[in-house]
N, C-alpha and C positions, 0 to 999 in steps of 0.2 A: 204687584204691578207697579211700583213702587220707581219711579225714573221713568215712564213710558208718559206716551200722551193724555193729554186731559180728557180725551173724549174718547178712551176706550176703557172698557169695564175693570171696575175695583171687584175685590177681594170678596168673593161672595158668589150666591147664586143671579144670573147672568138678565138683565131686566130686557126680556125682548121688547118692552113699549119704545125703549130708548136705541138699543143695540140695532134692533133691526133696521131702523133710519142710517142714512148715509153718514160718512166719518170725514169731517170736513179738512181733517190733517190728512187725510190719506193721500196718498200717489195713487193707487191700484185697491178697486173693492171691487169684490163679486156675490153674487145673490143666484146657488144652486139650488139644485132641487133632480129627483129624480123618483121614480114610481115604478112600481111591479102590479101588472092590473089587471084582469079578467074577464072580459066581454061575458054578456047576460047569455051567449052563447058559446061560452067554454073557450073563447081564445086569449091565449097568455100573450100580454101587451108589456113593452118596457119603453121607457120614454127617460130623457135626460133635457134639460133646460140650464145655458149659465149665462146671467147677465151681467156685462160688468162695463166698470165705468175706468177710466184712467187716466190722473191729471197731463195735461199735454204741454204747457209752458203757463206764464203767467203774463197778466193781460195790464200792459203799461196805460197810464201811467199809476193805477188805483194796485196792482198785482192782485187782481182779481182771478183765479186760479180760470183752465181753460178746459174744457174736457171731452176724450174721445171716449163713443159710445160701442159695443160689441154683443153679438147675440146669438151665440150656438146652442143648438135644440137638434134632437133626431129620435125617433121612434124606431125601437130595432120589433121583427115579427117573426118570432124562433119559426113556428109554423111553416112560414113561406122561405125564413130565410131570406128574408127582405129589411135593409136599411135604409131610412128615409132622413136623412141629413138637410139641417136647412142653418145658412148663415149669413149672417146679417151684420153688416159693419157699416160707422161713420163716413158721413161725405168727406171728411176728409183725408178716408183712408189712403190714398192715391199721393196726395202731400206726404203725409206718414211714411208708407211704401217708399217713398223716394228720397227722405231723408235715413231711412236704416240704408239704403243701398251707397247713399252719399258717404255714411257714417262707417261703413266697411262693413256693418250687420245683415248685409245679403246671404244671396247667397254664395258659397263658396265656388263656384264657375262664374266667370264672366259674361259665359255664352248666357247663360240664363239670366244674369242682371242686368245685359243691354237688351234682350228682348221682353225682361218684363218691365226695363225703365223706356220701353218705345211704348206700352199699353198704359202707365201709370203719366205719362208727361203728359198725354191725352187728358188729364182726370176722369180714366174709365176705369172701373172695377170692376176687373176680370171674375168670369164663373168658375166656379161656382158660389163663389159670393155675391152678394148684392149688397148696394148701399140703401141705408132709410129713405123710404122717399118723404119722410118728416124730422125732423129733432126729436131725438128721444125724451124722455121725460122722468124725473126722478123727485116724489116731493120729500123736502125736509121736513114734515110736518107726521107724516103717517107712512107705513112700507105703503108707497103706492109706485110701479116703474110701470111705464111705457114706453116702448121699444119700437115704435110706428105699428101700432095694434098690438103688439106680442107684449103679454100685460101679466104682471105677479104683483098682487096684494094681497094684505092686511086686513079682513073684514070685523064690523062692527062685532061680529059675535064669537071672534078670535081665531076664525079658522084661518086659512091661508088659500088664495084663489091662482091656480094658473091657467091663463087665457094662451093658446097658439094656434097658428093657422101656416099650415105652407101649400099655397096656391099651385104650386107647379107639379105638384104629388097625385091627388091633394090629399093631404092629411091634418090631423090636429087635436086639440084636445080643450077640454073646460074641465078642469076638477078641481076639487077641493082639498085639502089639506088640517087634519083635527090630529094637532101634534096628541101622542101619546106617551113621550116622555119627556125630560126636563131639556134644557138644553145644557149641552157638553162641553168644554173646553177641548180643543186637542192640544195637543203637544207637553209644555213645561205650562202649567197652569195658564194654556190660549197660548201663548208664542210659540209660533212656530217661525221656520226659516224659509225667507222667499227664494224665487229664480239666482239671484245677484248677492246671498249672501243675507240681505236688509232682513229686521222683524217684520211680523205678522200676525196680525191678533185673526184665530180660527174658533168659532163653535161654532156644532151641527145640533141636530134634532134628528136621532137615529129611527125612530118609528114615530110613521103618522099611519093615521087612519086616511085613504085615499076613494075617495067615491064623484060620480061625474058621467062624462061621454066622451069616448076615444074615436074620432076620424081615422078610416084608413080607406083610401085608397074610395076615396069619398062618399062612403058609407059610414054612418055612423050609430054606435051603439054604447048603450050603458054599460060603463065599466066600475070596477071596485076592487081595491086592495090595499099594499102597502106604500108609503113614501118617504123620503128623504128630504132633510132641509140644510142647510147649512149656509156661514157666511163667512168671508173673510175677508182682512182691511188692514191698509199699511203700508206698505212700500218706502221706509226709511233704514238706514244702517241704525245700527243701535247707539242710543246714547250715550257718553263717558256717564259713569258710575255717580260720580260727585256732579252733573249736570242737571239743572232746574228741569224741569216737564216745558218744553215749548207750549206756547199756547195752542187752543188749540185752531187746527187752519194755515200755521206755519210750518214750511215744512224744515226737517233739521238740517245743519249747514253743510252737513257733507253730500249731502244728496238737492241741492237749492237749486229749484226749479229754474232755469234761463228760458230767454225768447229761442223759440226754434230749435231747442233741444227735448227728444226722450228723454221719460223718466228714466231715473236711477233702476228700477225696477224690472224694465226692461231692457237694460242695458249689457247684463250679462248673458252671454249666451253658452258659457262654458257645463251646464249643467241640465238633467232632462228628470223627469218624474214620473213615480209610478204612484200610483193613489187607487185605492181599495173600501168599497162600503158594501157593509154586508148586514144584510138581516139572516139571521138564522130562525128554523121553525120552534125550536124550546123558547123564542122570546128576547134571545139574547143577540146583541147587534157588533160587531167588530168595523174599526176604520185604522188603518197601515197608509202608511205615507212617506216613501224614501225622495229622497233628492238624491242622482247617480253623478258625478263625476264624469262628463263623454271620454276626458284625457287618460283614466287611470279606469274606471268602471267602478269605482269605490263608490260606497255610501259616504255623502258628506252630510249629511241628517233623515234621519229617518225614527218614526215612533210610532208606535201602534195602541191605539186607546179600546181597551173592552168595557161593552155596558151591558151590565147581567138586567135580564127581563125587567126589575123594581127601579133599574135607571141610576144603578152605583156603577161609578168609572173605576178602572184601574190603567194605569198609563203608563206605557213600559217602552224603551229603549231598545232592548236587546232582539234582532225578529230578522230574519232572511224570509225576501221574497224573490222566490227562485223560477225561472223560466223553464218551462219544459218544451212542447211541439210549438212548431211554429207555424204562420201563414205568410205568402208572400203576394201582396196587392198585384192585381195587373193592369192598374190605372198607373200608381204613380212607381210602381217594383220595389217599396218598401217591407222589410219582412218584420213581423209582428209574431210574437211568443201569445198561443192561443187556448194556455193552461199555465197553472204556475200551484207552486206551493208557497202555502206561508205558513211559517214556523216563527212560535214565541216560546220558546224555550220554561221560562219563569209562570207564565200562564199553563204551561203543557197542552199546549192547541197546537193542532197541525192540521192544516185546510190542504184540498184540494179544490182550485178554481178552474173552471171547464170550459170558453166562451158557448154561449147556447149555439153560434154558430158561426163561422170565420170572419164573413165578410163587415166588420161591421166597424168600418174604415172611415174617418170624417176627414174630407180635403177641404180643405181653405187655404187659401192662393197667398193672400198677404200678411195673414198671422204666421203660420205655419205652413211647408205640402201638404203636410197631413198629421193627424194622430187617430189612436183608435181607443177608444171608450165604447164599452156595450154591457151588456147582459149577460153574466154568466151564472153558472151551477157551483152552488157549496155542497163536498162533504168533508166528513173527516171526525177528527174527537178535539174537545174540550176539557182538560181536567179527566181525562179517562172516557167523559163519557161523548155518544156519535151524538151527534150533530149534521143535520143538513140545510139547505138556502137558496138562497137567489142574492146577490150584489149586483154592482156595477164595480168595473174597471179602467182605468185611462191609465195610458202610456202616452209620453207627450215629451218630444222636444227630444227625442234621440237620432233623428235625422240618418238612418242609416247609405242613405244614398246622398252623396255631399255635392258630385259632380257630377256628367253625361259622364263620362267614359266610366263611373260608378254604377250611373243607369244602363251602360248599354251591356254590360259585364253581366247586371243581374239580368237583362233582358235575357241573354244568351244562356246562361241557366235554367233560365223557365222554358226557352225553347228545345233546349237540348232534353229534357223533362217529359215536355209534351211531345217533341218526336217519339220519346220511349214508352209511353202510356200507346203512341198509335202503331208502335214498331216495335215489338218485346222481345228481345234476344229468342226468350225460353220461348215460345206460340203455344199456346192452349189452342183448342179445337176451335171453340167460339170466336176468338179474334182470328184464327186462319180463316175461319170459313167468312169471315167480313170483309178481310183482304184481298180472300181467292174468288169469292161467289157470294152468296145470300143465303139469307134463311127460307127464299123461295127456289134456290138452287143446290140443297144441301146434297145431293147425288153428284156434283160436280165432288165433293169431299173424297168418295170413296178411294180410295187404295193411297189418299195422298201421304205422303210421311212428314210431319209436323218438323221431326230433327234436319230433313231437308229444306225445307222449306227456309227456317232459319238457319241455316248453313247457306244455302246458295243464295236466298233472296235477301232477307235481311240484315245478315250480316255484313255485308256490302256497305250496304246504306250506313246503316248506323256506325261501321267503320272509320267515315266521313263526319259525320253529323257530330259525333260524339269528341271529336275533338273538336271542336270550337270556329267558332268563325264569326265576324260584321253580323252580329242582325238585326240591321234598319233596315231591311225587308220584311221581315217579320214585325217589326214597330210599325213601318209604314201602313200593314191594313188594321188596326186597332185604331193608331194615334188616326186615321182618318174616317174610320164609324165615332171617335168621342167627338173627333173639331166640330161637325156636322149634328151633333146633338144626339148620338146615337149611345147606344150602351155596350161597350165591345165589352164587357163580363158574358154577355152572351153567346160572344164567337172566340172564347178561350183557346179553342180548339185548335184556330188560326195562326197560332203561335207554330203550330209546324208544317202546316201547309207552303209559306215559302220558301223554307228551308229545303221541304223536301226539290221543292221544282228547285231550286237553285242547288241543290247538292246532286239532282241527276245531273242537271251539266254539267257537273265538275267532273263527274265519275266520266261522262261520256268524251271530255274535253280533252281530258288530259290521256284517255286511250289515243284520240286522234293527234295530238301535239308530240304525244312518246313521252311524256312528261314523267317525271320519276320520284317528284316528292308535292304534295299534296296536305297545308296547314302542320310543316313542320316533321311527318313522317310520310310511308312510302304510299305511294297511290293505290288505289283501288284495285287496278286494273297491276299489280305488281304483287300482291298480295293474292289474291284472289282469279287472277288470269284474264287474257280480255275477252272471251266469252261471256264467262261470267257476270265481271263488271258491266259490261254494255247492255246487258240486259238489265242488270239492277237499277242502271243508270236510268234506262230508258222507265224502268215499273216506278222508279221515284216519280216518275210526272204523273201518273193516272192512278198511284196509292194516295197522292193527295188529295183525290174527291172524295177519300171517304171522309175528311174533316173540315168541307166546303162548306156545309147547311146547316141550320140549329133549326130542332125539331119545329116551330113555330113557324118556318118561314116558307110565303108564298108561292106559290110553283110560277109565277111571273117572275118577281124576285129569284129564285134558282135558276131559270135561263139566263137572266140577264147577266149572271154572275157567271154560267156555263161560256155564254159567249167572250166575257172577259178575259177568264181564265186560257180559254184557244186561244185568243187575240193574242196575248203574252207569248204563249208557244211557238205559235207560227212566227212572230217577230222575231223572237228569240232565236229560234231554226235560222232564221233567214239572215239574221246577224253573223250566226257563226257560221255560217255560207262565206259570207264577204270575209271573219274573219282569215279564216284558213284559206280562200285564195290571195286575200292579200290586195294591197292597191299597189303591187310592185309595178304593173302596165304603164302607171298613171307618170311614174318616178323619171323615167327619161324626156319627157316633154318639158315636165318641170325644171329638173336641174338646166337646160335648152332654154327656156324663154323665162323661166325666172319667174314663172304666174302660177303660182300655188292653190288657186282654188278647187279647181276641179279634186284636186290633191286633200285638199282639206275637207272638202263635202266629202267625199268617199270616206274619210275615217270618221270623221263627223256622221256617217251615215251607221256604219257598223256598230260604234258605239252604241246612237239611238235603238237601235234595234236589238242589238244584243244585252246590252244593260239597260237604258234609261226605259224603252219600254214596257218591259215585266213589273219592275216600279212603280211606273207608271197606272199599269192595269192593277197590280193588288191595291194601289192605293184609292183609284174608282172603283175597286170591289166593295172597300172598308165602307167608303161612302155611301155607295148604294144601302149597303147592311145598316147602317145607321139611318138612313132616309133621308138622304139629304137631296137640295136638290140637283135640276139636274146644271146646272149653272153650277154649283159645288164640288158635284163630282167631277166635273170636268176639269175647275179648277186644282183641287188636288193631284189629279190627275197629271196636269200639265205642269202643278209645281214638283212632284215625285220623278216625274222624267227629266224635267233639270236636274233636280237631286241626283240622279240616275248617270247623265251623263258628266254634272260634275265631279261626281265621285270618279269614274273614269278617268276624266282629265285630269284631277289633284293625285291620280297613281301614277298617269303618265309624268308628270310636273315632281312628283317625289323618288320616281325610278331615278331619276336626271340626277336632283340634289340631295337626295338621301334619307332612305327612312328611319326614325330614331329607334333607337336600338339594334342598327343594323340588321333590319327584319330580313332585307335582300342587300345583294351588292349596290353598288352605286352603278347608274350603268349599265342596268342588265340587259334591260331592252337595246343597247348601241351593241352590248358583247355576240346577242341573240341575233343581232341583223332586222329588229321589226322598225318598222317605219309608223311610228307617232307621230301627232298632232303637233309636237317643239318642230322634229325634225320637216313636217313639209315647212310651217311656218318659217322654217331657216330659209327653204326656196326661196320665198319671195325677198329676202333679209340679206342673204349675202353674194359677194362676188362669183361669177363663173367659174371661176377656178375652185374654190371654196365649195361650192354648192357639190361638185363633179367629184371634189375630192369626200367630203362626208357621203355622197352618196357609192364611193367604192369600195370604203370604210366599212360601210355597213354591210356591202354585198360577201364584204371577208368575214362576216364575222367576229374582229378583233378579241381575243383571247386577251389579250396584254394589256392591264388597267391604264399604262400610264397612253393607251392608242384611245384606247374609250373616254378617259379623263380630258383628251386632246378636242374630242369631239364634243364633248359635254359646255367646255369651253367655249367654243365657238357657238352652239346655239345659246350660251348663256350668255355671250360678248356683244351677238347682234338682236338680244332681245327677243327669240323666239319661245326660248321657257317664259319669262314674263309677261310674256301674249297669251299665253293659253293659263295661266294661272288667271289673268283677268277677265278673260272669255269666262273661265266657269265662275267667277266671281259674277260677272254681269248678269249671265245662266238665269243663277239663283234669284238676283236682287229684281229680273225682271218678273220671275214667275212669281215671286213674293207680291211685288209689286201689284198685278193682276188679282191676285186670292185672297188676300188680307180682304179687302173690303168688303169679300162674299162671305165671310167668317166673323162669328160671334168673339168679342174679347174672351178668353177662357182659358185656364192651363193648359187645355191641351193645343191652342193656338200659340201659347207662349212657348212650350216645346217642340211646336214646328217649326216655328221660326229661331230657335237656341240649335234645335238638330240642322239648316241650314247651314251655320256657322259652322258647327261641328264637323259636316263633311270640306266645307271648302279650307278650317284651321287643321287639318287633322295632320298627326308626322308622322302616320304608322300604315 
């Protein structure tokens, strides 16, 4: 250790009296712990706890060091299949948060870092984090921390004590911790390599004896098993060779703390980690640790340390930890690798890690979206012989969703996913008879042909579905049961229920329009015949109730949601009434007196009802499903119908000027003869002559770009595109305006307010 700081451990076995106390050179220290444990009645508990500390700037005029406090803890319950996540960050996270977004270390959309720098300017910390409502607590004298109650020490008679509690579960735990082996060095004897490149001094304590009471779900019962400790400290680059040991407390000069700057530690974000602790049952414990490269997918350090049952390390370099099946969240649409092999070659081990079960996801808003650390299953052989276990695993910092249009991509994969799980090409008898009738109407089955059924009815649908398409309809009723405090993991199923109502009407739209290509190939109704189609079109609205309800919920609750559901239809119906006759009546009064209103309500009306309000209703559906109230639901409600109809206008506003990547022509709508929201606004905008001539323009048709180009002009010359681009701009800002204050700060209020943006910036 020989060039390293004064206050990290010499050459020898590792003195916890000393080590385990804070490192007063450090930038970045944390104090883990995690446990495998077994209720006095047979239930398997896993629980993780990480406390850490991290210097913040230095405090003039004395450079007294400054420190931000951090506290993730979750109890995963294979059993239930339940994750209970609880996180706990400094009052000054919000400063913090707004100096990474200052710093360019946001996030990579801007939508997202002016809607989460409108919640952080506030100094509010969004959920699902919370700030301390104390100063945490760390003494230099003995392992004593206090985290505003959440407490890990050091007791007089050497055991190790963890105290948690999360109120809002409620869950938690008291146990004890009777290390049973020495403590470990990981890496090149303790150095390992941090986030940014800097050293790191690492040792764990791979087996304790763990005994105590586990809270769940707040009950509580005596538990007993095994647990984890570990510590690590540091956060400087390494020192030149020929360079003295800074004292210690000082930090070294390439990483020198300033006012108002992160640490060096934090600093880089170019790299993400996978970390691996394993007990196995012969006695022996394994800990793997890569740092990946996001830019290339390389390992830029990784080692994996084995300790045989008596507590001898062997510490090796050479080791693939390889990803097998995945999961993808339906909170944040992050996808996580939910098995994995590790291979060390020179040891001859090859594990199979299993998670006990998917979900077991931790969000935090201003560290990170999220990573997932949980519980999983060891087998495999060692040196020849099997071997089996329980670990923990974290994946942390791979960010696989960078921007919205990242998010809405995976969104539409899991909805295209879940139309197919409710709509199977092949039909089994069971899912036909779900779609045609009941298990109380199984006589309706008789003589049906299942290869029909999916030929005439199905295949239609999913025709449509399966190539791709916008779905912030589908987000809308989720992201509005999470803003309202609800748990849309429950209503998973939701993800195809608006697809389906919004891909009947396609199917049935473009029968009636005569419309000939449909998301890039030919329409339904060209394909398949418009018999067909119009009936498939028509069974996509009432195939969607069969994934309206989760088994749990009220038969109050499923009316209100019955009623919603019609509401949208009938509006919807009633929409495409106006649209298909058209407000051409309206058009010669207008070009005549020049007063475009009545003109503009009428498209303004079609819109609302054909788009803004289905939106609208799924997103008071989401609500309800969450519980929220009813002041909430409405709100959402009224912000989704903006949404709704600004999305209509920002089409109308980009048919004009252009979608990027030439999605359609420029102009389609003037080539097509439809009368949008630019063009009445031109009424009121330009001279008679002008007004009389676009509107003759349009009755022809114009075939010829440079006639269309002529008229695109003139409502762009007299300001009629840029009226309605700020109309749906206002739309937004006013429904925002209204709902925010009925909404809890939270991610998924930061993402409603990012998806805002997103419809009113969008060029596609």
């Amino acid at each position: 250790m020989s060039g390293y700081f004064a206050d990290w451990p010499k050459a020898g076995p590792i003195d916890l009296a000393v080590h385990d106390l804070p490192h007063a050179s450090s930038m970045t220290e944390w104090w883990y712990v995690n446990a495998h444990v077994e209720t006095d009645d047979g239930r398997p508990l896993s629980l993780f706890a990480a406390f850490f500390r991290m210097r913040k700037a230095t405090k003039k005029p004395t450079d007294a060091p400054e420190w931000v406090y951090s506290l993730t803890w979750a109890l995963s319950d294979p059993s239930a299949k339940a994750y209970y996540p609880d996180s706990r960050v400094d009052r000054s996270a919000p400063a913090v948060g707004l100096e990474r977004i200052k710093s360019g270390r946001g996030s990579k959309d801007d939508r997202l870092n002016r809607a989460m720098r409108e919640v952080l300017e506030r100094d509010v910390v969004p959920e699902p984090d919370r700030a301390f409502d104390k100063e945490p607590f760390i003494s230099s004298d003995k392992l004593e921390l206090d985290f505003a109650g959440a407490r890990f020490e050091k007791l007089e008679n050497g055991t190790y004590r963890l105290r948690l509690q999360n109120d809002r579960t409620p869950c938690g735990c008291d146990l004890t911790f009777t290390l049973k082996k020495p403590a470990i060095r990981h890496g090149e004897d303790g150095v390992v390599k941090g986030h940014g490149g800097e050293d790191m001094f690492y040792y764990f304590v791979p087996r304790c004896e763990v005994r105590g009471e586990v809270t769940v779900g707040g009950i509580t019962r005596p538990a007993r098993g095994t647990g984890w400790y570990d510590h690590e400290f540091g956060g400087h680059a390494p020192p030149p060779k020929d360079a003295a040991a800074p004292k210690p407390g000082a930090p070294s000069k390439p990483e020198q703390a300033k006012e108002g700057q992160i640490l060096a530690s934090q600093q880089q974000v170019d790299v993400a980690w996978n970390w691996v602790g394993l007990q196995l049952d012969d006695g022996s414990d394994v800990s793997a640790y890569a740092l990946v490269r996001l830019d290339t997918g390389e390992a830029r350090w990784q080692r994996a340390v084995l300790i045989d049952a008596k507590g001898e390390r062997r510490s090796l370099g050479d080791l693939k930890l390889t990803p097998g099946a995945s999961w993808r969240s339906t909170r944040t649409f992050h996808e996580y690798p939910t098995s994995w092999k590790l291979e060390v070659p020179e040891a001859r081990l090859a594990l199979e890690l299993t998670a006990s079960f998917d979900d077991q996801e931790f969000i935090t808003v201003i560290s990170k979206p999220a990573f997932w650390e949980g519980r999983v299953a060891v087998t495999g052989t060692i040196d020849g012989r099997a071997v089996t276990g329980t670990g923990y695993l974290e994946r942390s910092g791979f960010e696989p969703i960078k921007t919205l249009d990242d998010y809405f991509s995976a969104v539409g994969e899991e909805v295209r996913k879940s139309v197919a799980a409710v709509l199977p090409l092949d039909l089994g008898y069971e899912q036909a008879r779900t779609l045609i009738a009941s298990k109380e109407r199984d006589h309706y089955m008789e003589g049906v042909s299942l290869d029909q059924m999916s030929r005439a009815l199905i295949a239609p649908i999913r025709e449509i579905t399966d190539r791709g398409g916008k779905s912030w309809r589908s987000y809308a009723a989720l992201a509005c049961c999470d803003v309202v405090k609800g748990d849309s993991r429950k209503f998973i199923q939701w993800l195809a229920m608006p697809e389906l109502l919004h891909v009947g009407s396609l199917i049935v739209d473009d029968v009636q329009d005569k419309s000939v290509v449909r998301r890039g190939k030919p329409t339904a109704h060209v394909m398949f015949g418009e018999p067909i189609a119009i009936n498939a079109g028509t069974a996509a609205y009432f195939l969607a109730q069969k994934v309206m309800f989760s088994k749990d919920m009220s038969d109050a609750k499923k009316l209100r949601l019955y009623d919603l559901y019609f509401e949208a239809m009938r509006a919807g119906h009633a929409g495409q009434a106006a649209d298909l006759d058209g407000p051409a009546d309206l058009m010669p009064a207008a070009v005549s007196s020049g007063d475009s209103k009545a003109l503009e309500l009428r498209i303004l009306a079609t819109h609302r009802l054909k788009t803004a309000s289905p939106a609208g209703s799924l997103a008071r559906m989401g609500a309800v499903a969450g519980g929220g109230t009813e002041a909430q639901i409405e709100a959402v409600g009224r912000f989704f119908e903006s949404l709704g109809l600004a999305f209509q206008l920002v089409d109308d506003v980009l048919n004009l000027r252009g979608f990027k990547g030439e999605l359609k022509a420029t102009g389609e709508d003037i080539a097509n003869g439809t009368i949008t929201l630019p063009v009445a606004k031109a009424m009121s905008r330009l001279p008679e002559p002008e007004r009389a001539w676009v509107w003759r323009t349009l009755q022809s048709k114009p075939k010829d770009q440079k006639v269309v180009n002529d008229v695109v002009a003139k409502l762009e010359a007299c300001g009629a595109i840029e009226a309605v681009a700020k109309e749906a701009r206002d739309l937004v800002e006013e429904a925002w305006t209204r709902a925010s204050p009925l909404l809890d700060d939270s991610l998924s209020k930061i993402m409603l307010r990012a998806f805002g943006w997103y419809v009113l910036e969008r060029h596609y």
